[in-house]
C-alpha positions in Angstrom: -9.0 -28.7 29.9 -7.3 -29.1 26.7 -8.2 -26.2 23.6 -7.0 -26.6 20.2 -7.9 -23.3 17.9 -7.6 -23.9 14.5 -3.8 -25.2 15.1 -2.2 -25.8 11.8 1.8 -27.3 11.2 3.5 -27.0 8.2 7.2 -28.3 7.7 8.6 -26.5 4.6 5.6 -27.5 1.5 4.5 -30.4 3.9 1.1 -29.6 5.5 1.4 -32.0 8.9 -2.0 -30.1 10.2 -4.5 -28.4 8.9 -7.0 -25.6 10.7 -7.4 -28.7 13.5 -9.9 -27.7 16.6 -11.4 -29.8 19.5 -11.5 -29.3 23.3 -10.7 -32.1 25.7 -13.0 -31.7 29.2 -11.3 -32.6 32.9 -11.7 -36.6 33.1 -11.9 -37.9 29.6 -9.5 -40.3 28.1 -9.3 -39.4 24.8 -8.3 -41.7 22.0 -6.0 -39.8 18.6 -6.0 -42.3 15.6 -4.7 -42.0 12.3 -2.3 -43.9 9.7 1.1 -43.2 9.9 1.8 -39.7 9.2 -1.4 -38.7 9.8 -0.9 -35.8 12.0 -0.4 -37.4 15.7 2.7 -37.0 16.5 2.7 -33.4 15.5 -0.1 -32.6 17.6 1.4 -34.1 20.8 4.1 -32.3 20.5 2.2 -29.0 19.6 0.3 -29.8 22.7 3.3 -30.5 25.1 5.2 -27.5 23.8 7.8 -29.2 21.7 7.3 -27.6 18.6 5.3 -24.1 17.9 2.3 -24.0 15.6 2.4 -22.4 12.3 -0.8 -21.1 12.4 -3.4 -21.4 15.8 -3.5 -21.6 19.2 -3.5 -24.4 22.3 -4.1 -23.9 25.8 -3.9 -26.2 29.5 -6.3 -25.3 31.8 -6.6 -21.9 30.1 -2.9 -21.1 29.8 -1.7 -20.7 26.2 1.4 -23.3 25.5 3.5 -20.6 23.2 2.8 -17.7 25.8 2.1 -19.4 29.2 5.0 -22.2 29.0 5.7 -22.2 32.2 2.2 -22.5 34.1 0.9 -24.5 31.1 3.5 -27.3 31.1 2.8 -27.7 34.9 -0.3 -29.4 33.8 0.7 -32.1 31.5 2.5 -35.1 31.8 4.0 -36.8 28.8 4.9 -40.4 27.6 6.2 -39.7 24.5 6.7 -43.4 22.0 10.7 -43.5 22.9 10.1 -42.8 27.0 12.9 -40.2 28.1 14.9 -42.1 30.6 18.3 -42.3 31.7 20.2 -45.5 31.5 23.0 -44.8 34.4 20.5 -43.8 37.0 18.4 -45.6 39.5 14.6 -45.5 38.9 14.6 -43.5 42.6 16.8 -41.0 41.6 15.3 -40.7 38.0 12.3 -40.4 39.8 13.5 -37.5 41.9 15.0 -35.3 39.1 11.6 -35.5 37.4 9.8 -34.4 41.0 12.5 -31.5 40.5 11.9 -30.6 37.0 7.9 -30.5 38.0 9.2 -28.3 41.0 7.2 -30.7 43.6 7.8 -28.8 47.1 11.2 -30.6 48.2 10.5 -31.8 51.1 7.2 -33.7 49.5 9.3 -35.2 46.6 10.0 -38.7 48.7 6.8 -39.0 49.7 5.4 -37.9 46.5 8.1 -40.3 44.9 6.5 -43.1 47.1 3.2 -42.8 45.9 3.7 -42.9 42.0 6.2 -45.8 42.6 3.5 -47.7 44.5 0.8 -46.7 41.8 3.3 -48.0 38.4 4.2 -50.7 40.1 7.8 -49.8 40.9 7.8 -50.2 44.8 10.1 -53.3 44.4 12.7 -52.3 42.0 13.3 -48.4 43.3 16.6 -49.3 43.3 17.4 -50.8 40.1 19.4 -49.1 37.6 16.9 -47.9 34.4 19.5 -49.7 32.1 19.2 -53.1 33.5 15.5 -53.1 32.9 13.2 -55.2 31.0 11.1 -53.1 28.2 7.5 -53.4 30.2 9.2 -52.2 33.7 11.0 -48.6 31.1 7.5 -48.4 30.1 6.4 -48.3 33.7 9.1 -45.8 34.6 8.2 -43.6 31.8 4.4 -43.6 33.2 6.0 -43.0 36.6 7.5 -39.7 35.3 4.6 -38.5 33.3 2.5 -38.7 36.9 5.6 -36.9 38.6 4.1 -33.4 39.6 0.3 -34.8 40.0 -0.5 -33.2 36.8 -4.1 -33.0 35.1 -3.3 -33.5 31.6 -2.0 -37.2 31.0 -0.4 -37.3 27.1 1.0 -41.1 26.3 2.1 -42.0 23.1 1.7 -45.5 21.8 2.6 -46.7 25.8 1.8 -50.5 25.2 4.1 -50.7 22.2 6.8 -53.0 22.3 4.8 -54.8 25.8 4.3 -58.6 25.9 0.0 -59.2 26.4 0.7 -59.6 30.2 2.4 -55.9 30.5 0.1 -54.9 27.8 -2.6 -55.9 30.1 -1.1 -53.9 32.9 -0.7 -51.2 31.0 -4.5 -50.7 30.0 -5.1 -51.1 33.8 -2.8 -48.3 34.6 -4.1 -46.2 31.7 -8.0 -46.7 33.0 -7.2 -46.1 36.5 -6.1 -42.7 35.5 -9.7 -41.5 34.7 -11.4 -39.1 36.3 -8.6 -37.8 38.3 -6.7 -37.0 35.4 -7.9 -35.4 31.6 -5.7 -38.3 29.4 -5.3 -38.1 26.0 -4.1 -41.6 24.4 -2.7 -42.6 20.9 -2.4 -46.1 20.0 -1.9 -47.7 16.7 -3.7 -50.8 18.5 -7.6 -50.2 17.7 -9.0 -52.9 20.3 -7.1 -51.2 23.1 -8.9 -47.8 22.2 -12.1 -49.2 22.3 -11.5 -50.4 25.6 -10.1 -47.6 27.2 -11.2 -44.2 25.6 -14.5 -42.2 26.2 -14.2 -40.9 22.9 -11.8 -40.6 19.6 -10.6 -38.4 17.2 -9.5 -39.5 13.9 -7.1 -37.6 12.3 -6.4 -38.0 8.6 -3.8 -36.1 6.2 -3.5 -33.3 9.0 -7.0 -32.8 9.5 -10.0 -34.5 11.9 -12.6 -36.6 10.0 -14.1 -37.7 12.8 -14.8 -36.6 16.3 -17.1 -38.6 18.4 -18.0 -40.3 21.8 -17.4 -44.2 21.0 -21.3 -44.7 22.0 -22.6 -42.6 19.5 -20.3 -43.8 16.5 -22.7 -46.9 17.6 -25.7 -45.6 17.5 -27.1 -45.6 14.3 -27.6 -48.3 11.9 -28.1 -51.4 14.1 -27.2 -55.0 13.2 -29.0 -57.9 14.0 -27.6 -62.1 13.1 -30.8 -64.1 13.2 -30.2 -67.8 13.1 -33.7 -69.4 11.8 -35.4 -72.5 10.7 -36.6 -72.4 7.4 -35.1 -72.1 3.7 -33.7 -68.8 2.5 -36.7 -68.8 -0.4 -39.5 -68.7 2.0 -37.8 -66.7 4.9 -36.3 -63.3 2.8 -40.1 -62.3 1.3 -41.0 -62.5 4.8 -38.0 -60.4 6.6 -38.4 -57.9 3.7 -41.5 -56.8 4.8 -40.5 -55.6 8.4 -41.2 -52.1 8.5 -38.2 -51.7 10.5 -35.5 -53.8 8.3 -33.7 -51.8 5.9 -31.8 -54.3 4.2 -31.5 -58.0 4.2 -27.6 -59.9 3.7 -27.9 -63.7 4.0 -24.6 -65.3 5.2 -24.0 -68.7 3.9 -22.3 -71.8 5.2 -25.7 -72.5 7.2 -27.0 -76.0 8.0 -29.2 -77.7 5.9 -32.7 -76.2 6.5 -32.1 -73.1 8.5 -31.0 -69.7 7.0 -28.6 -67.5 8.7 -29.1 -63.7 7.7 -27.5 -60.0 9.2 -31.1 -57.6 9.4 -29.9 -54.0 9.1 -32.1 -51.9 11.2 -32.3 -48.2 12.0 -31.3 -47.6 15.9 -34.2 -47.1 17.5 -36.6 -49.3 15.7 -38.3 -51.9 17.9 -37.0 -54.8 15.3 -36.6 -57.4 17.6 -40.4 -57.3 18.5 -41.3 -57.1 15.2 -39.0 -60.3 14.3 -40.3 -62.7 17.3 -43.9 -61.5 16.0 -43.7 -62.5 12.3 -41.6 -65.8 12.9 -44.1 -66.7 15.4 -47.1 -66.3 13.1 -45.1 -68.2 10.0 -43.9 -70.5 13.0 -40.6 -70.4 11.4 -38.3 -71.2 15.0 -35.7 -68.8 15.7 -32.7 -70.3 16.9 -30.1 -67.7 17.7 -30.7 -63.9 17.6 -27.4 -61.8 18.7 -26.6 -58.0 18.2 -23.6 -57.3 16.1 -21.6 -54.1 16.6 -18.6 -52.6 14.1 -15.2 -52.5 15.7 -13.4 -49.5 16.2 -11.2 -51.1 13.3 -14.1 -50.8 11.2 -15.1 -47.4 12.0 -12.0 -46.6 11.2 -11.3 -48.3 7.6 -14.6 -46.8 6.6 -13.4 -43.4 8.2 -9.9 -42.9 6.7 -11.3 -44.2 3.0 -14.1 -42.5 3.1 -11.1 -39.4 2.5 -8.9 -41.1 -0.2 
């Protein structure tokens, strides 16, 4: 749905992308990190048409953005950081000029109107003026006019920032009911709320992608295990050592007297936990808690972005 071709932005000597590729297929949510400056913004806007590329290509549905505007732009919807509203008008009316911008079929547009009011969460308030809203119900306009049009291609850029948890919360709903239906691709400087929403994420680091993955796989290879067990630390770590399937061994203190808390680093598909209950039930050392643990998107990234200076 979404083709970037080696796209690359420079602004006088600065190098905001550089030779950047990826496809986006119809239905995925898509997560775009970086640190500030790291090439986001730029590439929204490349995407959406705002600004041309200095060196590359993008496309919508197969319609280049530089040469296709017109049919290309059809098929996105965008929620840039600062939504684009109007203070003096009603959200109705605001709502309309969008439907007329998209060139809905006029006599659809109240109908249309209806049904992305009822879907944001705007059914009540149609008739408030923009300006006398609270910051969560501007966000909800500024969704509302990015689904104007029933486009396929959902951009939204940092759309919980500024919310309260509660309209943060109904934010993420919004932004997960959108799957499927519509191809979405989603920046947020708020890692948790990627994790929880996107089907996959690309990193983006001084202009160029370090990492491109599907959130499962980033998850799939080094496993970590906590193992809470009865018995001292001198007579337990021999023993864990020699599990074929444990790579390494970190104890984690702070444990109560007579039991030894340790993280077992184990490759993915290695049958550890088997191998665990077996040895701890011939040295009949009691295991007391075994849980998985798995890195955070926050993690993934820190390790990511300084991996690359």
């Amino acid at each position: 749905m979404i083709t970037f071709d080696g796209v690359s932005k420079r602004y006088g000597v600065h190098q905001a992308l550089r030779d950047v590729s990826f496809t986006v297929p119809k239905g995925q949510i898509l997560g775009l990190l970086g640190q500030n400056g790291a090439g986001k913004t730029t590439a929204m806007n490349i995407l959406t048409g705002c600004l041309a590329p200095s060196g590359g290509s993008v496309s919508i549905g197969g319609h280049n953005v530089m040469t296709d505007p017109r049919l290309a732009k059809r098929l996105i919807g965008y929620l840039p950081e600062q939504a684009p509203l109007y203070d003096e008008m009603t959200i109705r009316s605001y709502l309309r000029f969008a439907c007329e911008l998209k060139e809905v079929e006029k006599s659809a547009i109240p109908d249309h109107i209806e049904k992305v009011a009822l879907r944001t969460g705007l059914t009540d308030v149609m008739h408030r003026k923009i300006g006398n809203l609270s910051k969560g119900y501007r966000q909800r306009v500024g969704v509302a006019q990015a689904l104007c049009g029933s486009p396929e291609v959902i951009i939204l850029d940092e759309p919980t920032a500024g919310l309260d948890p509660r309209q943060s919360s109904e934010m993420r709903s919004l932004v997960r009911s959108l799957a499927g239906e519509h191809t979405v691709l989603f920046s947020s400087h708020i890692l948790s709320e990627v994790q929880s929403l996107c089907d996959r994420i690309i990193i983006l680091h001084h202009g160029k992608i370090i990492c491109d993955s599907a959130l499962r796989a980033l998850q799939c290879g080094e496993r970590r295990l906590r193992a809470l067990i009865a018995c001292g630390e001198g007579a337990l770590l021999p023993a864990l050592h020699s599990l074929k399937s444990v790579q390494r061994v970190t104890v984690e203190r702070g444990s109560d007297p007579g039991t030894t808390q340790v993280i077992l680093h184990v490759s993915g598909d290695a049958p550890a936990e088997r191998e665990l209950f077996t040895l701890l039930s011939a040295l009949q050392y009691p295991l007391l808690r075994l849980t998985p643990v798995e890195d955070s998107l926050e993690d993934i990234f820190l390790q990511a972005t300084g991996r690359e200076g």
